[in-house]
N, C-alpha and C positions, 0 to 999 in steps of 0.2 A: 550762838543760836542753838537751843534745844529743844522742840516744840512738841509737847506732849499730842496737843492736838491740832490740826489744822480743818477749820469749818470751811467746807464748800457750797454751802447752803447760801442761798441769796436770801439779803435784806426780807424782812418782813415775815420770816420762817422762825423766829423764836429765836433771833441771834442774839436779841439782847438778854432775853434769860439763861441763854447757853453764857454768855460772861459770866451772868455772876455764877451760875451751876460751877461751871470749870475753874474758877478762881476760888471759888470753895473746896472743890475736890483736891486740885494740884498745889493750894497753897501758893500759887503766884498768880502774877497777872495776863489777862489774857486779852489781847489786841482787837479793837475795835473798831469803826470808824469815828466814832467819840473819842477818842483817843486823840484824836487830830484837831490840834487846836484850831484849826480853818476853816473845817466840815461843816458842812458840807459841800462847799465852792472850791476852797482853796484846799487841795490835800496836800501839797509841799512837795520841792522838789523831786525826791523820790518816788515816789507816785506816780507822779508829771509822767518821767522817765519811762517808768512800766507800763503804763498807758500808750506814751506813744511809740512802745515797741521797742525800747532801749533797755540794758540790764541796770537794776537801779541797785543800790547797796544792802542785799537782803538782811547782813547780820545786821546792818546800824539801824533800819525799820525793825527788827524783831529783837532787838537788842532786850534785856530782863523779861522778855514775856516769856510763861510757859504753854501757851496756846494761842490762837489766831480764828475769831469768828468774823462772818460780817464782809461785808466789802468796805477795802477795795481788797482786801487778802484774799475773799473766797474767788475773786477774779482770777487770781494766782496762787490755785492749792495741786495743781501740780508740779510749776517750780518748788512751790516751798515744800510738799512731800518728797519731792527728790533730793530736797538739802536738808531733810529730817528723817530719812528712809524709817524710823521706828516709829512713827507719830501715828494714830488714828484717823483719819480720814473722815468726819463727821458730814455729811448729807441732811441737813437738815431740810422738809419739804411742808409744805400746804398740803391738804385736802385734793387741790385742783389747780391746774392754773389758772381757773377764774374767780378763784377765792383771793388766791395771789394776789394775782392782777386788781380786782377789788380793794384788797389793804393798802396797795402801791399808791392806787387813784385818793384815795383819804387821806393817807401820809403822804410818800415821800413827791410824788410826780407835782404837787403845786409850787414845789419849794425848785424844782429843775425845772420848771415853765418858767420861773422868776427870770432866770438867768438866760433865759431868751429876748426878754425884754430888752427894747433900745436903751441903749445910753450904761447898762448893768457894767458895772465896775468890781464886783468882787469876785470873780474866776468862774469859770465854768466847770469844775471838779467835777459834780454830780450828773454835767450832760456828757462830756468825756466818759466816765462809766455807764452810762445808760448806751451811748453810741456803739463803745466797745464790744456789750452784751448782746444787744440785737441788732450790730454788723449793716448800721443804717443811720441817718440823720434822721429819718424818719422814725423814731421808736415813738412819738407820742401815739401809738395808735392799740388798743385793747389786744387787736388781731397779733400785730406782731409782737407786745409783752408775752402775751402766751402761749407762741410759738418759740420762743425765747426761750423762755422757763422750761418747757419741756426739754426743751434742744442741749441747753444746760444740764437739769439732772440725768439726763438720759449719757451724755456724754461722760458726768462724771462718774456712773453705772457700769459706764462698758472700762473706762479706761485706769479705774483706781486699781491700784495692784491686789490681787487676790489675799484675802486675812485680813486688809487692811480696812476697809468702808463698814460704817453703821449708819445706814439710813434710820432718819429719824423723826418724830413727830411730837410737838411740842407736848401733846397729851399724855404721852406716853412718859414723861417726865423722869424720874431719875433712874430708874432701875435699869436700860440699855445703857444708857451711857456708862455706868459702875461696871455693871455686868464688862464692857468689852477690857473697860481699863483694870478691870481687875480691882477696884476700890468696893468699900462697903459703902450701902445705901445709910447718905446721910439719916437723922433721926428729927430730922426741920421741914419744913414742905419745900415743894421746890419752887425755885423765884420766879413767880409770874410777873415779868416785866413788860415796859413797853408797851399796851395794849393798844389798838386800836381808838377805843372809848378816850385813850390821853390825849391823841392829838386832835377831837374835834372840838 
């Protein structure tokens, strides 16, 4: 495991364009939660494991990747910064957390209601990470997403090691990110993925 970058940014921050950004700049692949052929219910044993507080097998999860965006990895970019001590530390953020919280309610939060539903037989992956993150059975609620989300980058702010964190905002698009790693600014536009406008 060698992880150029590791993303600490929560879903719906530009993670998905930070893939392909970073798969262009370093020349390999970089870990997603579309990478998981379950996702977003079933994310596989390993997962399971780190979820419910157990050490899962980090090199065999990050095995050929040269970066990690996205959850369920930005859940755990401090283990994997401390098992990649060189890697950058990417902070991807929103505007607000109620711009966040907004994307989330469009995308991802109808598809983790599903699996609240009775009789739901394909895994709960996506409520497991919501529960993790705002430290509640209770997350379906605006208030605590956004007290979440703050709680989250603010944390990842105080505790990433010094030289090592770029906060980031999708708009600002390639030039921070080149700029920390030291690479030249592609001559392409950069990948605007995943929008909003796709999942309605």
């Amino acid at each position: 495991m060698d992880l150029k970058v590791i993303g600490a940014g929560l879903p719906r921050t530009g993670t998905a364009s930070l893939r392909a950004a970073l798969e262009h700049l370093l020349g390999g692949r970089c870990y997603h939660m579309r990478e998981i052929p379950g996702h977003p219910f079933d994310l596989g044993p390993e997962w399971n494991r780190a979820l419910a507080g157990d050490q899962p097998d980090w090199s065999r999860l990050m095995d050929g990747y040269t970066a990690a965006v996205d959850w369920p990895a930005a859940m755990f970019w401090r283990e994997l910064s401390e098992l990649n001590p060189g890697a950058l530390i990417l902070l991807s953020v929103r505007d607000s957390a109620v711009t966040w919280q907004q994307s989330l309610e469009k995308t991802i939060l109808p598809y983790a209601r599903m699996a609240l539903q009775p009789g739901w037989r394909e895994g709960r992956g996506l409520v497991d990470l919501l529960e993790r993150f705002t430290g509640t059975s209770h997350w379906d609620d605006p208030e605590v997403l956004r007290r979440a989300y703050e709680r989250h980058n603010e944390q990842v702010r105080k505790d990433a090691p010094a030289g090592r964190l770029l906060e980031w905002r999708a708009e600002e698009g390639w030039e921070p990110i080149c700029r920390a790693l030291g690479r030249p600014v592609p001559n392409i536009p950069f990948p605007w993925l995943n929008r909003r406008s796709e999942w309605e």
